[in-house]
N, C-alpha and C positions, 0 to 999 in steps of 0.2 A: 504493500500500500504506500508506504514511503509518507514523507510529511511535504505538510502546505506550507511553502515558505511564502512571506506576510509582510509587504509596506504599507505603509498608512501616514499619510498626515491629515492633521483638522486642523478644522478654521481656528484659533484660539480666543477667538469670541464665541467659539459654541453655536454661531448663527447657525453655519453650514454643515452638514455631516460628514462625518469620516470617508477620507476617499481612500479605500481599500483596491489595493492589487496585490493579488497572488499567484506562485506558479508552481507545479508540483516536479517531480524528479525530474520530468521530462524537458523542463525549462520553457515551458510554452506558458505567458504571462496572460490574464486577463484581469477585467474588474469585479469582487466579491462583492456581496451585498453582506449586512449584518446575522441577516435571516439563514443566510447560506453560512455562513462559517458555524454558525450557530448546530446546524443539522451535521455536519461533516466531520467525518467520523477520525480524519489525520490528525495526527499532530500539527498544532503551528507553530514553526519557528519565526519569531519577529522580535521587535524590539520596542521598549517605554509599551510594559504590557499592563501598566498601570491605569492607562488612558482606554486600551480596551478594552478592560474589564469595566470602569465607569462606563463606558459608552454602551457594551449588553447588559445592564444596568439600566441604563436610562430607555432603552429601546423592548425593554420586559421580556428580554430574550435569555433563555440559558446560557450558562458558560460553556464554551467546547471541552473537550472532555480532558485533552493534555492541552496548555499550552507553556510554553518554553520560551523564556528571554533571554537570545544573542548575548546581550549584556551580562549577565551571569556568565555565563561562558569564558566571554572576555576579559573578566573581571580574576576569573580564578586563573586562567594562560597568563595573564599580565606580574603575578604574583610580584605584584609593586603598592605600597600604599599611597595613599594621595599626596602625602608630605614625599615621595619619593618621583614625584611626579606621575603615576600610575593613570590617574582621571585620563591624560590624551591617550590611554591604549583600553580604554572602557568602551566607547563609543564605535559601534559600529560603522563610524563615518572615516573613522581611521584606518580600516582596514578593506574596505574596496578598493578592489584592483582600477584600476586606471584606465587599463588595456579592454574592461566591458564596459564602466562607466566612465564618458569621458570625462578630465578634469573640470572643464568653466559645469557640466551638468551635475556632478557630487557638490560643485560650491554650489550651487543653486540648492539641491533639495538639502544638504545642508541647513542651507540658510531659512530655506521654508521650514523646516522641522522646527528650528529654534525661532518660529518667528518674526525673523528677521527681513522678510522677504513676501509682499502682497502674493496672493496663491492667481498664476497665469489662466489662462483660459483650459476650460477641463480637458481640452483636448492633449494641451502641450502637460499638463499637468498628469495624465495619463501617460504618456508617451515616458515623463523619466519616471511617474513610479514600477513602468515597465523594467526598464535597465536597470532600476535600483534592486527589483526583486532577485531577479538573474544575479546581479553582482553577488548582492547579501547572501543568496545557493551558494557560491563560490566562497566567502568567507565562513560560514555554516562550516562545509568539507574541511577545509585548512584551519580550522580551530578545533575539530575533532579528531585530524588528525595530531596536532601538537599537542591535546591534550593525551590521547592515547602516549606518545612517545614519553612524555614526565609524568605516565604513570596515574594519571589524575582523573583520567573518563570514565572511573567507575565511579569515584565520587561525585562526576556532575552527572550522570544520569541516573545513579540510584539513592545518590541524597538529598543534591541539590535542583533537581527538575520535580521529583515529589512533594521535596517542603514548597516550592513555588508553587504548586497546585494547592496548597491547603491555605494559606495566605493571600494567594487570587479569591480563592473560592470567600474569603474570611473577610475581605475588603469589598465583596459585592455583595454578602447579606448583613454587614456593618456591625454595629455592635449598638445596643439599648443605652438610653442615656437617660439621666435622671435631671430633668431640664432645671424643676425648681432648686436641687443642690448644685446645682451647674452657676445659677447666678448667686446666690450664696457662693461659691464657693470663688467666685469671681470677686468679691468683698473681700474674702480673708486673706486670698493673695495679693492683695492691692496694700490689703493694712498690714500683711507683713511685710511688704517688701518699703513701704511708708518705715516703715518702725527703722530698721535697717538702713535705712536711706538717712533718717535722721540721724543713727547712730552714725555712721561715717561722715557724716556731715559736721559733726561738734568735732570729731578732732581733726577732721582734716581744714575746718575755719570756712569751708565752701562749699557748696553745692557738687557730689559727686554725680550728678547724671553723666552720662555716658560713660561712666565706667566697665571695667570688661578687663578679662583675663588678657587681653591685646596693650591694655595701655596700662594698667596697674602698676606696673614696676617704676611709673614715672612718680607715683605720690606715695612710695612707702618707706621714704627718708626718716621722716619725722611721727612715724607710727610706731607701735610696738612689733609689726611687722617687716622692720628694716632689713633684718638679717634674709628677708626673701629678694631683695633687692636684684641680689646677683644670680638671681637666677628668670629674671623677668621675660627673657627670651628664650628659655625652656619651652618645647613641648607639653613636659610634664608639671609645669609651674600651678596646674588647679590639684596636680597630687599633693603638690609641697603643701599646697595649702589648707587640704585635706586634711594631714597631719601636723601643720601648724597651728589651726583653731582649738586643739587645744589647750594651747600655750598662749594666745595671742587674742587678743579681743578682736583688733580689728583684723585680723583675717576669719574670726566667728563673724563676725556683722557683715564684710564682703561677700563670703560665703552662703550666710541668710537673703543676703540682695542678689546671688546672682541665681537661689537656686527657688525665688520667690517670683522674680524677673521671669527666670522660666517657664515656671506654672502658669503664670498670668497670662504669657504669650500661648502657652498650649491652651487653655482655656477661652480665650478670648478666639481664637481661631474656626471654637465650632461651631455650627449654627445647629443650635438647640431648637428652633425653629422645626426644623422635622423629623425631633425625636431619635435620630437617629446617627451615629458619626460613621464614614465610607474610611476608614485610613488607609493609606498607601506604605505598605511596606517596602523594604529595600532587603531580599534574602540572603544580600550576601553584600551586606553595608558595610565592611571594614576588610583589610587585606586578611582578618583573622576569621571571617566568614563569619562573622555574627550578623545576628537579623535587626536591621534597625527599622521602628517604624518611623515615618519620612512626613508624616503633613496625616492628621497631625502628632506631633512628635509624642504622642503620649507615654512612652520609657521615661520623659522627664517627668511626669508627674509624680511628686513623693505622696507619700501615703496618705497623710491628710489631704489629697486635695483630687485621689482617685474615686469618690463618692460619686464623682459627676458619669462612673460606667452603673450600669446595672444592668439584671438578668434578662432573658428574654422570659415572658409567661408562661408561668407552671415550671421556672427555672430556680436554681439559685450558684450561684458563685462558688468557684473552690479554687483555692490557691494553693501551686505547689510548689515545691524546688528544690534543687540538688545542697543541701549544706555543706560547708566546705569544701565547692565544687572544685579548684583550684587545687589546693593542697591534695585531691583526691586524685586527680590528673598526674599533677607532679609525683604522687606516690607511683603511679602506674607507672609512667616512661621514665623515672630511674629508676623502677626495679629496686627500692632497697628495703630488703624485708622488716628491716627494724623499723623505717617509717611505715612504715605496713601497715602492719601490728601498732605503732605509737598513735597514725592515724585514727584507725578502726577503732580504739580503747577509749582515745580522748579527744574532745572538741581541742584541737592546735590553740587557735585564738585566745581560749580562754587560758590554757597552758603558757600561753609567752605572758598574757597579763598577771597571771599567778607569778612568773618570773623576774619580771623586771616591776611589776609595779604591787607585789603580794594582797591581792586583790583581785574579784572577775570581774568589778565593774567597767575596766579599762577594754573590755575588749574589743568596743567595734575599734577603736584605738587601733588595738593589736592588731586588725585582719589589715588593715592600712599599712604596718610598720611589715609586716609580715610578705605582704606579699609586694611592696616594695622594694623590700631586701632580695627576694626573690628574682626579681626585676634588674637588680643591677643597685639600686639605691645603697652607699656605704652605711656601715652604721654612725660613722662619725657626722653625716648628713643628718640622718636622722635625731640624734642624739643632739645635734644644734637646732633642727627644727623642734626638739620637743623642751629643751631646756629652760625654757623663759615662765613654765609654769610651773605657779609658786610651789602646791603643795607636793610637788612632786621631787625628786632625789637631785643632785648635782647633775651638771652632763658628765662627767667622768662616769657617776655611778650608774646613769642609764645605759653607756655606752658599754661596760664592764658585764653589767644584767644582761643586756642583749648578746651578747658575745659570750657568753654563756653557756646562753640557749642556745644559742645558732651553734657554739662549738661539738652540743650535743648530735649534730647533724649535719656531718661532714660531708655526707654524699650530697649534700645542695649546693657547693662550692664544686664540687667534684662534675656536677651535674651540668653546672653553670657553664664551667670551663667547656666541656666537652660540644657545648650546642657551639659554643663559640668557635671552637676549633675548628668542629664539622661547617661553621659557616663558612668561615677564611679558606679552607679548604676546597669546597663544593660548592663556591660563592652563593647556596643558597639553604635554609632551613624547610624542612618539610615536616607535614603531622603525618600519623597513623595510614592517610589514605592520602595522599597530595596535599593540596592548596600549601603550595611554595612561597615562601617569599625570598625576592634576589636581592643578592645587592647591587650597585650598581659600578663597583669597582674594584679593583684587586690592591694585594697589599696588607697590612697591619689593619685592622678592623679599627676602626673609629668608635667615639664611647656611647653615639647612638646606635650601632650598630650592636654594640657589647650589649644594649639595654635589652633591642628585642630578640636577640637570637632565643635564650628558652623563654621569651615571651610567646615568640611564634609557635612552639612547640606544643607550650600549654596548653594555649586560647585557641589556634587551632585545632587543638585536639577537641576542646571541649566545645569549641561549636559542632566539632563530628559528631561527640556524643548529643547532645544537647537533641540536636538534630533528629538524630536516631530515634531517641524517647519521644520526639512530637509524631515522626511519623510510626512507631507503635502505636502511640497514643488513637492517634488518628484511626489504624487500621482498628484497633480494640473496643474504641466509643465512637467512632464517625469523626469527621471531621467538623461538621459541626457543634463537636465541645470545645473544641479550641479555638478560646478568643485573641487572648493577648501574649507573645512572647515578651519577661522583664528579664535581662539579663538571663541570672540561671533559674527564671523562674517561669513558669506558667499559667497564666490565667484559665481557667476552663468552667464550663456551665456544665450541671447537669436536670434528670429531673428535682421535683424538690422534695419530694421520697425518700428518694435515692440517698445508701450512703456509698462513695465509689472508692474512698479512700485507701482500704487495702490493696485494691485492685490498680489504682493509680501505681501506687506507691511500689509495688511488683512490677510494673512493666518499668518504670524507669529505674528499677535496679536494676533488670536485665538489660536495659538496652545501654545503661552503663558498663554491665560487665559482659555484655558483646562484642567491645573491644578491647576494656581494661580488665579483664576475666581476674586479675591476682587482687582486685580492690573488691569490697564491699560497700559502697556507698550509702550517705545515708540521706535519706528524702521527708523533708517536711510538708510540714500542712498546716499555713497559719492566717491572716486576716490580710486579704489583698488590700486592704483602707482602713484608716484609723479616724476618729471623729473627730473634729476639730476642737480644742478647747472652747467651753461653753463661753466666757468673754474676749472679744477681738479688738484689736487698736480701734477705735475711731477715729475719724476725721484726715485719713489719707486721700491725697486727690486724685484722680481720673488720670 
């Protein structure tokens, strides 16, 4: 049967419909209709399958039954992140051949896809999504072939073309919204992020709007925050400061304002209006293949302020996920039996805050320091980022605590080295099933380079896994339980009868130790949203 490869642009007013061309193995191109893809039984390969799932959607047509985004594809061959310049080899417009589409015609539909470009009379506007379909056949073949050769096409077509199906399928019947705590909850993130606002404001003597982890580093001279200074061109400068708020007032108050700013913007973005939010996900949003949702971004919702999802009727909410997913990972791909076992016995977290701070209150603390160090972060870093708070020990003596611990656990330096060698070596790191990432040069590895080589090995591992369990999940309850992916967690519906949770909680073991077989993971079950305190700031502005 072979698949239906798929161009399309729209009006981006929405006035005019989708101009679909498609052409099957045989390369013979025509025009689809909606109705028709709808009924046809191929796969489609095409690209921004975001738009056409909205658009069988608005036209109260079924979804086809596979479909598959180019982009994906390319995403995972390019094994580059964006800071790496990766984005110019995402796009399918990067990768037609020349020799089918001529150049001045790729700048053209280019330019129409983005936009940028009034759409020509239907006839010419026919004629290149003809050549564009053809081409795109051609890049289709030559991306399945390089994936096959690094090894990587079993992962896109048996993990990452299925979770794309259940995600499509998930953005076209939307998810329940609870409209009245929607504008409530529109108030609370206004008056925190007010509150905050005025907290940086008294010491900083001005008005901090526009502030952002982009310019921050210009105003934290004269804060209790100075020692982040030099790191204000960092990447990782919202980790530092992660682990700085708790030493540091005003990077708590920055933190509350950037992470209040957020919610307000996810929020504000939905139209409560029809009861309903459509989100666009992104399956394979990071070069570590995690799933980000895209518009709207609702991963940044913290917990207070995820009230504004609810169940579909006759439903209710369950929320689950992998605990110390991370550490569980790293137990697996180094293979050392004694963190096995130290794993599997003890929550880590709470073990380093027993450690260095003899106490478990310290722990979201801990998961911060912990897998920072993991990352590449020294502990001398750390141990200055945490030093400034009062009740806590010297930095000598944190530094000493931590070093400790961590000396208890030599295979993670062991570990460390070894990703990094293998990168400098095979200029690139790979997880369990592909998704690479390269570098982009030879020689002595660089200390961003040092940061993610077992970062890549982790994260992408544990998008593998992660992965795995949704699409269990999926085969085991329908796809229709699965609402929201949060990091290592899942949102899922079921009846409101129903209790599912053992049966959850089974299949993402297995499907964790489907690849990590020597781990026993352990999986939670606890409140997607928490209530907002009963009194809120007043008097923040709009």
């Amino acid at each position: 049967m072979g698949n239906l490869y798929l161009a399309h642009l729209g009006d981006p007013f929405s006035v005019s419909p989708l101009v679909l061309v498609g052409c099957g193995e045989d390369g013979e191109a025509h025009a689809f209709s909606l109705d028709e893809l709808s009924r046809d039984d191929r796969p489609i390969v095409s690209y921004e399958l975001r738009t056409l799932v909205d658009a069988f959607r608005w036209a109260s047509l079924q979804l086809p039954r596979t479909m598959i985004d180019i982009g994906d594809a390319l995403r995972l061959r390019s094994g580059l992140s964006r800071e790496q310049g990766g984005e110019k080899l995402w796009s399918v417009w990067s990768f037609i051949n020349p020799e089918i589409l001529e150049p001045a015609d790729l700048e053209r539909v280019r330019r129409l896809a983005e936009s940028r470009e009034l759409f020509p009379e239907r006839s010419e506007l026919g004629r290149l999504l003809q050549q564009t379909v053809k081409a795109m056949r051609e890049v289709w073949r030559k991306t399945l072939e390089d994936l096959k050769q690094t090894q990587e096409l079993e992962r896109f077509l048996k993990i990452e073309v299925p979770v794309r199906q259940i995600f499509s399928f998930r953005q076209y019947q939307g998810l329940q919204l609870d409209s009245d705590a929607g504008v409530e909850l529109i108030g609370a993130a206004r008056n925190q992020k007010y509150t905050a606002f005025r907290e940086l404001a008294k010491v900083l003597g001005y008005s901090p709007t526009g502030l952002s982890f982009h310019n921050i580093g210009d105003y934290l001279e004269n804060t209790d925050a100075s020692h982040l200074s030099q790191y204000a061109h960092s990447n990782q400068l919202e980790q530092y400061f992660k682990i700085a708020q708790y030493s540091s007032a005003f990077a708590d108050s920055f933190l509350r304002f950037i992470k209040a700013s957020r919610a307000l913007s996810v929020l504000r973005t939905i139209n409560y209006s029809v009861g309903r939010v459509y989100p666009a996900f992104d399956c394979f949003g990071t070069v570590t293949a995690r799933i980000l949702v895209v518009d709207p971004k609702l991963q940044q919702l913290p917990k207070q302020f995820r009230n504004v999802l609810a169940p579909d009727n006759g439903m209710s909410l369950w929320y689950f996920d992998f605990a110390q997913f991370e550490p569980g990972i790293l137990a697996c791909l180094a293979g050392d039996k004694e963190f096995i076992d130290y794993y599997q016995s003890l929550d880590v977290y709470t073990a380093l805050s027993h450690a260095v701070f003899d106490t478990a209150t310290e722990r979201d603390l801990c998961k911060s320091i912990f897998l920072a160090y993991c990352y590449g972060m020294t502990l001398d870093r750390i141990s200055l980022l945490l030093a400034r708070k009062p009740e806590l020990s010297g930095r000598g003596n944190l530094q000493l605590a931590m070093s400790q611990f961590f000396d208890s656990m030599p295979f993670l330096d062991k570990f460390r080295q070894l990703m990094q060698e293998n990168l400098e070596r095979d200029g690139f790191v790979a997880t369990l099933l592909g998704d690479r990432r390269y570098r982009k040069r030879t020689g002595p590895l660089g200390e961003k380079e040092k940061r993610w080589a077992l970062n890549q090995a982790v994260q992408g591992t544990a998008s593998l896994v992660f992965k795995q369990a949704l699409l269990d999940l999926a085969a085991r309850f329908g796809p229709g339980s699965i609402l929201l992916p949060m990091h290592d967690g899942i949102l899922m519906q079921f009846d409101v009868d129903s209790d599912p949770q053992a049966d959850v909680e089974s299949t993402m073991v297995s499907a964790f130790q489907r690849w990590c077989p020597a781990v026993k993971p352990r999986v939670s079950v606890g409140a997607f949203a928490t209530k907002l305190p009963a009194k809120s700031q007043a008097g923040a502005p709009s």
